[in-house]
mmCIF file as Biopython writes it, N, C-alpha, C and O atoms, coordinates in Angstrom:
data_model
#
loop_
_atom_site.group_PDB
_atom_site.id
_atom_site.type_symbol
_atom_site.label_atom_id
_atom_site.label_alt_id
_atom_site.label_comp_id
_atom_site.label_asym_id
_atom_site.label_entity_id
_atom_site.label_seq_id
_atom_site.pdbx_PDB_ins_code
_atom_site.Cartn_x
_atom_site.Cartn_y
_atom_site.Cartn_z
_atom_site.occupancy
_atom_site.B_iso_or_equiv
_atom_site.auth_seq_id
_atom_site.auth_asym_id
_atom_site.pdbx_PDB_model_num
ATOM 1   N N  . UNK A ? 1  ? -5.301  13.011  -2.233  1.0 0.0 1  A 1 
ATOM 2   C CA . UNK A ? 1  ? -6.102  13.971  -2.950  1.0 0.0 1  A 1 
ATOM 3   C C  . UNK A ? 1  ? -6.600  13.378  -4.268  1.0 0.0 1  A 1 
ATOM 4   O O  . UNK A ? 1  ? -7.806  13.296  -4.503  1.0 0.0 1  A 1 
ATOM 5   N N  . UNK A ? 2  ? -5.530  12.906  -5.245  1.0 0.0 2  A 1 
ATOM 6   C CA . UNK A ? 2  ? -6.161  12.699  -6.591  1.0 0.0 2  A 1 
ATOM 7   C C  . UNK A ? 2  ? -6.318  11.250  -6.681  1.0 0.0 2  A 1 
ATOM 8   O O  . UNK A ? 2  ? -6.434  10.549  -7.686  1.0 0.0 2  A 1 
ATOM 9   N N  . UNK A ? 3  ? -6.297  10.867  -5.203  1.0 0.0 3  A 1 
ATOM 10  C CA . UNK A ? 3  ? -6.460  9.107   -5.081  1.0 0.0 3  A 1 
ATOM 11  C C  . UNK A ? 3  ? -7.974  8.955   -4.843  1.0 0.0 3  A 1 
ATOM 12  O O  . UNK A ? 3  ? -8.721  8.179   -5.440  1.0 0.0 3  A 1 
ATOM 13  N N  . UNK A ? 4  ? -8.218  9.604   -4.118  1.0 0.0 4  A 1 
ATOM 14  C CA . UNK A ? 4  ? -10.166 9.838   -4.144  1.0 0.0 4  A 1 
ATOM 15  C C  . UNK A ? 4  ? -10.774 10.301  -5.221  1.0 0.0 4  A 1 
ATOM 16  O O  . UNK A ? 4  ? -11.914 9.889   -5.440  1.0 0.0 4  A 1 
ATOM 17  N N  . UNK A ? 5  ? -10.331 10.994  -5.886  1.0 0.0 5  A 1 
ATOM 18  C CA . UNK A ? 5  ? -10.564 10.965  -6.989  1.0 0.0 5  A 1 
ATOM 19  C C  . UNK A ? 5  ? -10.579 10.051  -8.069  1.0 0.0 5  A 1 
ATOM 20  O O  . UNK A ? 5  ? -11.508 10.113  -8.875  1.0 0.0 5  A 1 
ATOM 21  N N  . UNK A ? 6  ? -9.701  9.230   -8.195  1.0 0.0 6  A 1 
ATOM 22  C CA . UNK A ? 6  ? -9.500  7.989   -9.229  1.0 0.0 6  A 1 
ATOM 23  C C  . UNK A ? 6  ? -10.534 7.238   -9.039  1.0 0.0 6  A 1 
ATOM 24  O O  . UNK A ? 6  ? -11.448 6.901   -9.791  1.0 0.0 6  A 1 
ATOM 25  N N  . UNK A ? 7  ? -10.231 6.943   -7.636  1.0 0.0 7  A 1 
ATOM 26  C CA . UNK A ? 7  ? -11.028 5.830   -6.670  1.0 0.0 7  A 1 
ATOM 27  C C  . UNK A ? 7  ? -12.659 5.978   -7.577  1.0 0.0 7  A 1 
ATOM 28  O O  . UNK A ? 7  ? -13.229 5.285   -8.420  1.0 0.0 7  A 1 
ATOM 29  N N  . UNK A ? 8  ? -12.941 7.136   -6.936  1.0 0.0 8  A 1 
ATOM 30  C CA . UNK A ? 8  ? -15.011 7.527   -7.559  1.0 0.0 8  A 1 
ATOM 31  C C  . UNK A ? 8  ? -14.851 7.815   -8.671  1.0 0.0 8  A 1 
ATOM 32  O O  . UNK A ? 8  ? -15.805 8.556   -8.908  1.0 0.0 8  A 1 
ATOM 33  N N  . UNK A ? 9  ? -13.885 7.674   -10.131 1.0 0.0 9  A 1 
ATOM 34  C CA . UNK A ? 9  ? -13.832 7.601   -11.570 1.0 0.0 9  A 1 
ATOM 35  C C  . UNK A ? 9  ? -14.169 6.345   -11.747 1.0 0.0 9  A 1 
ATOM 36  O O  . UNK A ? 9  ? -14.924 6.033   -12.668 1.0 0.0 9  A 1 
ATOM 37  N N  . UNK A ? 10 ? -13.563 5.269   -10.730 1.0 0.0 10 A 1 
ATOM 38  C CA . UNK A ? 10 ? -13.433 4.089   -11.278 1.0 0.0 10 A 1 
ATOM 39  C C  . UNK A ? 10 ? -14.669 3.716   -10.832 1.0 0.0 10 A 1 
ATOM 40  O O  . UNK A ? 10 ? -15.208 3.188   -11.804 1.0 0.0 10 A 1 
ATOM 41  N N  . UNK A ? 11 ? -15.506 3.693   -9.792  1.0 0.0 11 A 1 
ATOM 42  C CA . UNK A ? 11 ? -16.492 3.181   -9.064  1.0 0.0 11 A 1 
ATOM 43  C C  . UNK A ? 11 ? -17.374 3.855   -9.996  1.0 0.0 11 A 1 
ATOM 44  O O  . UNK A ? 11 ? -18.320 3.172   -10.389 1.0 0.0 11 A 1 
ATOM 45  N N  . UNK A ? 12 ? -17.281 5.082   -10.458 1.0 0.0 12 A 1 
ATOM 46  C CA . UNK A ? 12 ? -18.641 5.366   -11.522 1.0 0.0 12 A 1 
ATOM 47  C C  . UNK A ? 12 ? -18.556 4.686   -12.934 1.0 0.0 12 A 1 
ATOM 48  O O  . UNK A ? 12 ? -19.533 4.169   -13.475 1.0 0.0 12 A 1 
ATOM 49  N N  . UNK A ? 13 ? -16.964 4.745   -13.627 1.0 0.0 13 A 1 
ATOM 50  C CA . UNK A ? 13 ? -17.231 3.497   -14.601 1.0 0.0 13 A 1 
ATOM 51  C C  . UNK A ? 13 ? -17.557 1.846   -14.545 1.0 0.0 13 A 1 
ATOM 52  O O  . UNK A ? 13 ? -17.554 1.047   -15.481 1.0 0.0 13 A 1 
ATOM 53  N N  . UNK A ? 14 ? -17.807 1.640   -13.278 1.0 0.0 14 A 1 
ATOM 54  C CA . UNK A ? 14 ? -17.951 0.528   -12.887 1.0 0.0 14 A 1 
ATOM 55  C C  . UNK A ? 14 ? -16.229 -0.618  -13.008 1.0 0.0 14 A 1 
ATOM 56  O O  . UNK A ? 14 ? -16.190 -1.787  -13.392 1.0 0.0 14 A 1 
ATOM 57  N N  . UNK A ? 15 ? -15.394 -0.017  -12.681 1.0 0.0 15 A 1 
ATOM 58  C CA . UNK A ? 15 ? -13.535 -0.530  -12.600 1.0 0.0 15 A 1 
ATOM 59  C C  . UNK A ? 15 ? -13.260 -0.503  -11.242 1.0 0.0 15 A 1 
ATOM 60  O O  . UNK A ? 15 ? -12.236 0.180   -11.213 1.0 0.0 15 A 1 
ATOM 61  N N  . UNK A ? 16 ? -13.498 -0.785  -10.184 1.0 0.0 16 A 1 
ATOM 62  C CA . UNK A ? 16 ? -13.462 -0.704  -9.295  1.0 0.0 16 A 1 
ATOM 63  C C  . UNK A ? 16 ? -12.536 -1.886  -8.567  1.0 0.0 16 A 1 
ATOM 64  O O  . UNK A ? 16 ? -11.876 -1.686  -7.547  1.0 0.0 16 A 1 
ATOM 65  N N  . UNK A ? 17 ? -12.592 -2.847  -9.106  1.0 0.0 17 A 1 
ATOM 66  C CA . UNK A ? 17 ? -11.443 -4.244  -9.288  1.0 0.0 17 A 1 
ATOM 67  C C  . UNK A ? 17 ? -9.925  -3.837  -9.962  1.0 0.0 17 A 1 
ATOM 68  O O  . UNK A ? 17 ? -8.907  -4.529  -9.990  1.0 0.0 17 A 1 
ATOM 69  N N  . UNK A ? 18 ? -10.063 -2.988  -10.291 1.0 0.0 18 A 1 
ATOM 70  C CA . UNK A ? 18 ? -8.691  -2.675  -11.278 1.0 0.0 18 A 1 
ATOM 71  C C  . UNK A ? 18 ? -7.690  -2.252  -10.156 1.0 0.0 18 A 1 
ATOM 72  O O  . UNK A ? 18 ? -8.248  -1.652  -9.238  1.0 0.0 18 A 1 
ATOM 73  N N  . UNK A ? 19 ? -6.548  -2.399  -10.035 1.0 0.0 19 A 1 
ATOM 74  C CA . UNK A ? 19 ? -5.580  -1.374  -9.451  1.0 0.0 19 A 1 
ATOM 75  C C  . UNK A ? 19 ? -5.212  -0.092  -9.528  1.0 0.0 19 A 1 
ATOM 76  O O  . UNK A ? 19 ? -5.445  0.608   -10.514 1.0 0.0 19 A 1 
ATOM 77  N N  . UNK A ? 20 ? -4.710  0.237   -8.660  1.0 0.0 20 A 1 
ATOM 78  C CA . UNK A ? 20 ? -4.488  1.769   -8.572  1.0 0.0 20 A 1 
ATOM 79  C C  . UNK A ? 20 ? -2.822  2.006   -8.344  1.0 0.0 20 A 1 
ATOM 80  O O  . UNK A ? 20 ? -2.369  1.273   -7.465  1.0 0.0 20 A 1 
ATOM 81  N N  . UNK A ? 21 ? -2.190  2.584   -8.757  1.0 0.0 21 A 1 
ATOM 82  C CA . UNK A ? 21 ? -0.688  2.703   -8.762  1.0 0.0 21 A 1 
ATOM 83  C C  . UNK A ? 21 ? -0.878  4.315   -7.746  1.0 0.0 21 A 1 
ATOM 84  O O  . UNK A ? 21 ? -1.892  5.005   -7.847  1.0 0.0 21 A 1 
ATOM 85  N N  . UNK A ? 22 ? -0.143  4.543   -7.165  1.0 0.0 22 A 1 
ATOM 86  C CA . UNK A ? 22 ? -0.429  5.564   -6.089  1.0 0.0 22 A 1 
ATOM 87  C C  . UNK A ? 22 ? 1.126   6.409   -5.720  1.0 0.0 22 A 1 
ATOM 88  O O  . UNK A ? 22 ? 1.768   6.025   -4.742  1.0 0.0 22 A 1 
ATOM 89  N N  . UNK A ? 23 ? 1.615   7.496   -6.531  1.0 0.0 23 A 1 
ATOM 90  C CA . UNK A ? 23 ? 2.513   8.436   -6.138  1.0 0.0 23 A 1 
ATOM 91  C C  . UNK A ? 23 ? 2.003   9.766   -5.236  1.0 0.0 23 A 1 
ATOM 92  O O  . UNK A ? 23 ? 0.899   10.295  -5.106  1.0 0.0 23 A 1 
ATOM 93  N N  . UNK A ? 24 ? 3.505   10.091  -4.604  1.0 0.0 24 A 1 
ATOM 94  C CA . UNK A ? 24 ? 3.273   11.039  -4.005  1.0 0.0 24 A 1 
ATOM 95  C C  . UNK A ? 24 ? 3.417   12.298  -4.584  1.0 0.0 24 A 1 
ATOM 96  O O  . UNK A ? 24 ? 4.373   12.578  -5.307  1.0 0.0 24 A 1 
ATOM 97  N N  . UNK A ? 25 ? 2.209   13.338  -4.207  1.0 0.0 25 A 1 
ATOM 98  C CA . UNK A ? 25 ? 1.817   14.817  -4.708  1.0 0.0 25 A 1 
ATOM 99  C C  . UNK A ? 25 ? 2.561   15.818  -4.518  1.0 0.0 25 A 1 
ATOM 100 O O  . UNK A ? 25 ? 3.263   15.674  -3.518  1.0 0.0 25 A 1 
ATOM 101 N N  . UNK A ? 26 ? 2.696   16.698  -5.012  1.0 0.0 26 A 1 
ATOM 102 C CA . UNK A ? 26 ? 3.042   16.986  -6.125  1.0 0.0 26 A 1 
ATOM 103 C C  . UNK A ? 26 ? 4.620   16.393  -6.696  1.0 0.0 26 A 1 
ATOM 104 O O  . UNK A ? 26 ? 5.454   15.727  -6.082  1.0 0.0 26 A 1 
ATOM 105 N N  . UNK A ? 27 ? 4.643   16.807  -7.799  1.0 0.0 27 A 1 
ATOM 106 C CA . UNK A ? 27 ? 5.395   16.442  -8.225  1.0 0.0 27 A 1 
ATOM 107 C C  . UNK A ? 27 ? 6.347   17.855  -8.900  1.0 0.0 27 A 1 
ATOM 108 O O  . UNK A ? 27 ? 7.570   17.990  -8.896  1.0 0.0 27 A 1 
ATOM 109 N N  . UNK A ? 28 ? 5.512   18.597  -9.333  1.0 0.0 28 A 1 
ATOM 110 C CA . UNK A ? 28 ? 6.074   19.950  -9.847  1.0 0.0 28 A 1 
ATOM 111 C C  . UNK A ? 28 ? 6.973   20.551  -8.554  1.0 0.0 28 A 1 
ATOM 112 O O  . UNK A ? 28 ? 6.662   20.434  -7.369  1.0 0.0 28 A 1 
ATOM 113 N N  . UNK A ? 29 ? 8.485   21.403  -9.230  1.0 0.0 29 A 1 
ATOM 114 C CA . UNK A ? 29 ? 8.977   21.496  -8.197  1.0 0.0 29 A 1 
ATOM 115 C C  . UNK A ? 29 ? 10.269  20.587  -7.264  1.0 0.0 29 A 1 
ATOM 116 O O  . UNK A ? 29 ? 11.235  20.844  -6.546  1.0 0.0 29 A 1 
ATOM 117 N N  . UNK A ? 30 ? 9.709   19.666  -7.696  1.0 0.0 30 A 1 
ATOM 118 C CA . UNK A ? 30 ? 10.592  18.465  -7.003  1.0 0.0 30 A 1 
ATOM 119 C C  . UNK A ? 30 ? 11.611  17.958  -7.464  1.0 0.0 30 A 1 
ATOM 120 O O  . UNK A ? 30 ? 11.360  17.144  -8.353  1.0 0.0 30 A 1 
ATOM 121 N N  . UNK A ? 31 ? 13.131  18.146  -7.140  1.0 0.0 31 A 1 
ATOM 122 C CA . UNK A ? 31 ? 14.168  17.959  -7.156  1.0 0.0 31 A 1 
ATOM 123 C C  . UNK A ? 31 ? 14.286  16.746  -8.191  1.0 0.0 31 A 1 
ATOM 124 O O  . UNK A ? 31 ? 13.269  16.059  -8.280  1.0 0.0 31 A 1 
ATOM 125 N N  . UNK A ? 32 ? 15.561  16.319  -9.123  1.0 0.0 32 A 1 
ATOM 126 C CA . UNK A ? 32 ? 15.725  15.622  -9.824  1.0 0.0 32 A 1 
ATOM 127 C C  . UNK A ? 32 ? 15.506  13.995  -8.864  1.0 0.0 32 A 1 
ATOM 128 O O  . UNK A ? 32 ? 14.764  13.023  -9.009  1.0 0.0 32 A 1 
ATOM 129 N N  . UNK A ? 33 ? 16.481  14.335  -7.971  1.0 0.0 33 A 1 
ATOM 130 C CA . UNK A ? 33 ? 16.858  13.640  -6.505  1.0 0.0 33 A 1 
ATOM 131 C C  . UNK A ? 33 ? 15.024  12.512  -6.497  1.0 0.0 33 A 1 
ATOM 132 O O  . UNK A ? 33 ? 14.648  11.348  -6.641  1.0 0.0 33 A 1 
ATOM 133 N N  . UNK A ? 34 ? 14.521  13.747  -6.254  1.0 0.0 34 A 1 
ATOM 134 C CA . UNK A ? 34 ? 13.395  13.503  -5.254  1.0 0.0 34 A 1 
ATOM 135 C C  . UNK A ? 34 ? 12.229  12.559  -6.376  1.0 0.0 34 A 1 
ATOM 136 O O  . UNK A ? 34 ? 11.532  11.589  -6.080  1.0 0.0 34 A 1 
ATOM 137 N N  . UNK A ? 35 ? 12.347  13.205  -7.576  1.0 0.0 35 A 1 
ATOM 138 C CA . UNK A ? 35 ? 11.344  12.226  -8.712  1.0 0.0 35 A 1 
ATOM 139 C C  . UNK A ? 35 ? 11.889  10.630  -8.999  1.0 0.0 35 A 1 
ATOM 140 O O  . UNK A ? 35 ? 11.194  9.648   -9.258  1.0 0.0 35 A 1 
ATOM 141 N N  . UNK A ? 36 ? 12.876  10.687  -8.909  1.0 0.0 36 A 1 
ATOM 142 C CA . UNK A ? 36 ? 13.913  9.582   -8.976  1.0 0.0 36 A 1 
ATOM 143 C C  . UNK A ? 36 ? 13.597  8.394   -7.755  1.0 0.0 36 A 1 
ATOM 144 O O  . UNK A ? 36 ? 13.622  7.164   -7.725  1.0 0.0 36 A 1 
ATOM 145 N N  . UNK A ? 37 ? 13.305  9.422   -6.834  1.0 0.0 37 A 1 
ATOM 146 C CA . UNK A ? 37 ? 12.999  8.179   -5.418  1.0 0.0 37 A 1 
ATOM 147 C C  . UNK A ? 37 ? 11.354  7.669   -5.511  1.0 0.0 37 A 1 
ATOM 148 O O  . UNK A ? 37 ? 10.940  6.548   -5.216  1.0 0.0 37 A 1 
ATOM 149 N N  . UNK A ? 38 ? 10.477  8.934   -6.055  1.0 0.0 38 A 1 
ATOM 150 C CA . UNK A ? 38 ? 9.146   8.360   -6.298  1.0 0.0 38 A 1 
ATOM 151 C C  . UNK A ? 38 ? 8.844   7.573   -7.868  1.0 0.0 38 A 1 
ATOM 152 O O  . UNK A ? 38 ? 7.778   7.064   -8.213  1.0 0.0 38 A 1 
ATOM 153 N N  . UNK A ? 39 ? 10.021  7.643   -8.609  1.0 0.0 39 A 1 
ATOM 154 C CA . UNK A ? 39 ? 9.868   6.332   -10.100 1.0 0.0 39 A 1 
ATOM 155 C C  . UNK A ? 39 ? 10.303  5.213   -9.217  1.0 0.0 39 A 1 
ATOM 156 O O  . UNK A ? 39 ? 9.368   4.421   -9.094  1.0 0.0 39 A 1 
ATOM 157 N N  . UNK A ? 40 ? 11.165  4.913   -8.679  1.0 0.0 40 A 1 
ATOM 158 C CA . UNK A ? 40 ? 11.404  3.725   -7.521  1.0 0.0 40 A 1 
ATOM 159 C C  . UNK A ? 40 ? 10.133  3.244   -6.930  1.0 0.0 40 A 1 
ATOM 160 O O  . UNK A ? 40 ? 9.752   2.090   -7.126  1.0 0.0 40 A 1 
ATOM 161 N N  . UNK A ? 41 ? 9.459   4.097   -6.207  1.0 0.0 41 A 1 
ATOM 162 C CA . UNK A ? 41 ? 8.606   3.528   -5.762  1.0 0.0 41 A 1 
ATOM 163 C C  . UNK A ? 41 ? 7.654   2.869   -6.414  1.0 0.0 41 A 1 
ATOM 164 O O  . UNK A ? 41 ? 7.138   1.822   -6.023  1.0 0.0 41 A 1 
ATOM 165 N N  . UNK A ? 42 ? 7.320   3.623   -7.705  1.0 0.0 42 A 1 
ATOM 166 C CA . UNK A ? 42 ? 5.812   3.811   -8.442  1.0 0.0 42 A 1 
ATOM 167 C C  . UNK A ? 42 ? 6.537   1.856   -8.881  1.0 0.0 42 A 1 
ATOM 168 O O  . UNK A ? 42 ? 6.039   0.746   -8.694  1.0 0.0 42 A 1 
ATOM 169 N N  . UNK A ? 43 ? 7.605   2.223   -9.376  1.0 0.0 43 A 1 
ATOM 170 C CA . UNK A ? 43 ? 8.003   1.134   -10.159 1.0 0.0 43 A 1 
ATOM 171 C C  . UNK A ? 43 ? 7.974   -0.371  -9.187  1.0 0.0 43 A 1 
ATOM 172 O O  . UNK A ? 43 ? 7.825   -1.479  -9.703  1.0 0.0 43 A 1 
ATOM 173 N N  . UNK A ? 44 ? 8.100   -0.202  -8.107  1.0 0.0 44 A 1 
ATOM 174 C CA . UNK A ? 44 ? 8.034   -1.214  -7.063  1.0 0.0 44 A 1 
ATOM 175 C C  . UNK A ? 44 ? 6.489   -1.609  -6.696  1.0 0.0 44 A 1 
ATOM 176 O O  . UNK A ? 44 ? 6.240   -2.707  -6.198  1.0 0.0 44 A 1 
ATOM 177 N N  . UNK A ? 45 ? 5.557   -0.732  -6.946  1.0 0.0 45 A 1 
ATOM 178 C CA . UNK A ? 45 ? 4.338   -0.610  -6.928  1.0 0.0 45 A 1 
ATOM 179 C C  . UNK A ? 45 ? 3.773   -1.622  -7.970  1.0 0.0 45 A 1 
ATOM 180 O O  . UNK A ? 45 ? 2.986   -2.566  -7.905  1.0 0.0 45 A 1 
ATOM 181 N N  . UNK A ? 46 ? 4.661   -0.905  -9.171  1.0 0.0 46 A 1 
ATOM 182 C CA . UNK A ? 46 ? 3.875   -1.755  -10.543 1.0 0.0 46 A 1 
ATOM 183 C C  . UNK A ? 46 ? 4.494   -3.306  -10.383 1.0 0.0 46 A 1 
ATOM 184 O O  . UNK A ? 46 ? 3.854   -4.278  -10.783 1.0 0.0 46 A 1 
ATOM 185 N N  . UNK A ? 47 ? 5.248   -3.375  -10.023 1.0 0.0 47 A 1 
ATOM 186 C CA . UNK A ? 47 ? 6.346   -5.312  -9.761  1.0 0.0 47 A 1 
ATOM 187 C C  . UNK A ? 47 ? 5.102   -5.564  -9.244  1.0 0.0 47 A 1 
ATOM 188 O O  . UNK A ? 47 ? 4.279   -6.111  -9.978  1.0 0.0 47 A 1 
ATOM 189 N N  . UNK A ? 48 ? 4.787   -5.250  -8.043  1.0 0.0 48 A 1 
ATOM 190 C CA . UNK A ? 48 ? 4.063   -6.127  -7.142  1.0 0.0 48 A 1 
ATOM 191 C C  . UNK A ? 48 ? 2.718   -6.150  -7.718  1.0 0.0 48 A 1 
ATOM 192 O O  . UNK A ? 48 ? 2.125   -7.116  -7.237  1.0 0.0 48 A 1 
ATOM 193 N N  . UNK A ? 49 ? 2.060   -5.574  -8.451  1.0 0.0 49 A 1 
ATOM 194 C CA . UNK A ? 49 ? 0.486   -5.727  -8.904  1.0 0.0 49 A 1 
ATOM 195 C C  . UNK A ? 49 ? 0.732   -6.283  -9.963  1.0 0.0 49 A 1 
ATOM 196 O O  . UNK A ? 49 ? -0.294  -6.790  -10.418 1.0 0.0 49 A 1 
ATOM 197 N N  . UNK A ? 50 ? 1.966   -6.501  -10.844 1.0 0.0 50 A 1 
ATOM 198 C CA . UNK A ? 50 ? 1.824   -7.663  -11.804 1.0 0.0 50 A 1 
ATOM 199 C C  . UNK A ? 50 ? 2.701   -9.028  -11.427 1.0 0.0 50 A 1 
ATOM 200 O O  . UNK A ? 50 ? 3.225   -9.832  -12.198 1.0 0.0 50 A 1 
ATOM 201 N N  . UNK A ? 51 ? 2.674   -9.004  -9.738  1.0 0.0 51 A 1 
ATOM 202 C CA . UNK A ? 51 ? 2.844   -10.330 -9.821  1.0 0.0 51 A 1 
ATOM 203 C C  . UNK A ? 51 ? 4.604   -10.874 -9.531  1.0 0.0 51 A 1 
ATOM 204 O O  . UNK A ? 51 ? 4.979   -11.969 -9.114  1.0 0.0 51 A 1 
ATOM 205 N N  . UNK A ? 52 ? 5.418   -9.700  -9.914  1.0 0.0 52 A 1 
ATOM 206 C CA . UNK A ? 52 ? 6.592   -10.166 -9.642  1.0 0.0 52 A 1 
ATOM 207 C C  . UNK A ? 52 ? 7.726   -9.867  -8.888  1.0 0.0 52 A 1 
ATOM 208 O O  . UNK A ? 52 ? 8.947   -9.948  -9.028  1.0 0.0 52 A 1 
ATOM 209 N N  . UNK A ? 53 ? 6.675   -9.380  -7.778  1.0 0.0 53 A 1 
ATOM 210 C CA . UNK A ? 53 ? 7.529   -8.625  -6.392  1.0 0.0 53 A 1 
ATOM 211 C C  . UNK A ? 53 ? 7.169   -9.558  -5.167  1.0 0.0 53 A 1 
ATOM 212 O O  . UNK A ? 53 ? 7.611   -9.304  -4.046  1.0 0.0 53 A 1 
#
C-alpha cells in the first residue's frame, strides 16, 4: 500500500535510484512481540542496502 506510494514520490522527485526500506502494515495495534520481529527485519533490510549483510 504505502510502498506504491513512496515508489511515485520518488519517481516524481526524480530519486528513483535510492532505496526503499519496506515494513509490514500496519503497525498500530501490534503486539510488543510482533513490532520487535518487524525492527528485525527492517534492521536486516538496512545491513543489506548498506552493504554489510
Amino acid at each position: 500500500m504505502f510502498q506504491r506510494l513512496a515508489l511515485g514520490e520518488m519517481a516524481a522527485l526524480g530519486a528513483t535510484g535510492l532505496p526503499l526500506l519496506v515494513i509490514q502494515h500496519p503497525l498500530g495495534g501490534e503486539a510488543p512481540e510482533g513490532v520487535s520481529r518487524r525492527v528485525e527485519q527492517a534492521v536486516e533490510q538496512l545491513t543489506a542496502m548498506l552493504g554489510r549483510g
